[in-house]
Each structure stands twice: as C-alpha cells, then as structure tokens.
N, C-alpha and C positions, 0 to 999 in steps of 0.2 A: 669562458665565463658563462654561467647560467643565465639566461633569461629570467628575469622578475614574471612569473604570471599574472599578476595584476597591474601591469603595462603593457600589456600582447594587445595591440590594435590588427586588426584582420580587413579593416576598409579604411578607405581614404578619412582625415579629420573633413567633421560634417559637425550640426548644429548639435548633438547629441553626446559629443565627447566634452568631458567633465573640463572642469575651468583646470586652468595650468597651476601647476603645483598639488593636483589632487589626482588618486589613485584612481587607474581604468580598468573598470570590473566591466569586461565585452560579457554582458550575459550572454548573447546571443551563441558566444562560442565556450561558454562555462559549464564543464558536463553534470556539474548536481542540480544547477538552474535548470538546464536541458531534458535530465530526466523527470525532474521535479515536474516539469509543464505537460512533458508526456504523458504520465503517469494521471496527471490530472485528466487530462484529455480523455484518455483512453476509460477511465475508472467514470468519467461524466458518462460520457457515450452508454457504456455498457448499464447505468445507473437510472440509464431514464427509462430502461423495460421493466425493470424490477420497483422504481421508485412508481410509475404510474401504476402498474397492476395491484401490488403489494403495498405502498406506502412506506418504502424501505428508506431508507438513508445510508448512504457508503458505509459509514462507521457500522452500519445496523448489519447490515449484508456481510461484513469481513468479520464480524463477531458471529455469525452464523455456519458462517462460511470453515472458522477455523474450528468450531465448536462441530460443524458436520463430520471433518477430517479426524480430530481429536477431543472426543469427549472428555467430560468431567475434570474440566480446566478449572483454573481462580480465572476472577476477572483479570489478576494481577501476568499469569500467565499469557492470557488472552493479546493483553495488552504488549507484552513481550513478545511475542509470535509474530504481532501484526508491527509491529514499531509506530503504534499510534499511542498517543497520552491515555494515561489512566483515568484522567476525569472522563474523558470521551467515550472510552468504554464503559465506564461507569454509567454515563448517560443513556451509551446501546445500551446495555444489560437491564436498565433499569426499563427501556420503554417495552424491551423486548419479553420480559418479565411480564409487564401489564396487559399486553396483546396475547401472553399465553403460548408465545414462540421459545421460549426458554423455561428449566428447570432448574430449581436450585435444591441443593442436598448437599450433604454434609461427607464429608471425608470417611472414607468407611474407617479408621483407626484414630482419624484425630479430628474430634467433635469441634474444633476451635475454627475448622480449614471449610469453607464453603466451597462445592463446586459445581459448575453451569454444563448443562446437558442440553440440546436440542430437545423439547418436547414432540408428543405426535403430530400436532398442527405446527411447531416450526420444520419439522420431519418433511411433509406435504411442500411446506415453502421453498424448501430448499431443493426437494428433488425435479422443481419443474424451473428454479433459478439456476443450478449448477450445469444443467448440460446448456441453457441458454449461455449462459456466460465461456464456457468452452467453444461454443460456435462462435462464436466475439472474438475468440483469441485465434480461431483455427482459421479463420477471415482476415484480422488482423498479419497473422503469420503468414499468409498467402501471396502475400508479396514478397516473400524471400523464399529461395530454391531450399534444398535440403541439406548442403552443403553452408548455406549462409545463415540459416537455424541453429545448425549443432555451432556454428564459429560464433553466434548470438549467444547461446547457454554458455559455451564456456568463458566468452567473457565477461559475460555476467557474475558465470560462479566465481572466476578471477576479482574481480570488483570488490565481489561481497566479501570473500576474502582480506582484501586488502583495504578495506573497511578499520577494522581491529586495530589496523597498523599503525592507522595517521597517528601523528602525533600534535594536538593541540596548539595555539600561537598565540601568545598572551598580550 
C-alpha cells in the first residue's frame, strides 16, 4: 500500500500537529514549501545589494535580468521566462519604464506586438548587478563539492522536467 503524503509525520505528535480527523501537511518536510522558502531566502539576501544601491525590487531585477539574457521580449513573455504573474511584471516594466532602465518598441513585422529591451542606463545597471549576483551564487554553491553541483543541476533539470507531468487533484 502507498503511503498517503499528507499523513507522513516525521517527528513525534507535539502541540503543532493538526486536530484529529484533519489532514497533516509536514511543511517542514514538503519539497515545493522547502524550495519555495529557499528560494525566498536566497533571492532576499542577494536583493538587499542591488535593492539599497539601485532601488531595485526582486520582480524589477528578474525583468532586467531576463531582458539582459534575451532582448525584445513581451511583458507577456517576460513573465513566462520568470514564472512570476503578469500584473507584477506589468508593474516591473512599468517602473522600470519610468526610471529609464527599459525600452519599449514595437515588433519589427507586426506593429500590434510591443517589445522591452534593456536601455543604455538599464545596460550600466545590470552589468555591475549581474556579476554581483554570480558571486552570490558561486558562494552560495561553495558549500557543495563538484560532484554534489553537477548531482544539484540534474536534479533540478529532473524536477523541472517533471513539472509538466503532475497531474492536477480536484
């Protein structure tokens, strides 16, 4: 028989385990909650050099960030790349628009398509955020050998992968 995973208790019952008859969500042992905290962590940390120098905001930085990588996106794409909401990129785009870190221009074939370019002063912003935020990661990453890096990537790319797969529970 399969184990239910929303009954997996990992520590003794304590003041914290839900009333009887109701389902036990162990965050602590839940790996999208897990990454989810991570990922906060790590993106705060790295957010407060760029947020105090620049006046960035995560959402601001990852619209910059993807738009450094691959020019002359949609918001709409933008927002697909990063898997963050479209309002929110709407909101980067639009601050980043006002401070002059971003270009908007139009689809060279179809006048209907708007698309976001790094400007020359988002250009400047990003080339002294990008390798800062590399040494974030390469620091980061330094607490694992190189054997435990590449076994980090591929489970990762495995993950992501198996992403597409789930199937939904109504």
């Amino acid at each position: 028989m399969t184990p239910d995973p929303t009954t997996r208790n990992h520590a003794s019952p304590s003041s914290t385990d839900p009333s009887p008859g109701h389902a036990n969500l162990d965050l602590e042992h839940f790996l999208p909650y897990r990454l989810s905290v991570l990922s906060n962590r790590i993106s705060e940390t790295i957010s407060g050099y760029y947020r105090q120098r620049f006046g960035l905001a995560v959402t601001e930085w990852r619209t910059m960030a993807v738009l450094g990588r691959y020019p002359e996106l949609s918001a709409g794409e933008v927002a697909e790349r990063t898997a963050m909401d479209k309002v929110a990129v709407s909101r980067a785009v639009a601050r980043l628009l006002q401070r002059g870190f971003l270009q908007r221009d139009t689809h060279g074939d179809d006048r209907r398509r708007s698309v976001l370019a790094l400007s020359e002063v988002g250009y400047a912003v990003y080339d002294q955020v990008a390798p800062m935020t590399l040494a974030c990661e390469q620091q980061l990453l330094s607490a694992l050998d190189a054997d435990e890096r590449a076994q980090l990537e591929a489970l990762l790319d495995k993950l992501g992968n198996g992403v597409g797969l789930m199937v939904g529970h109504d």
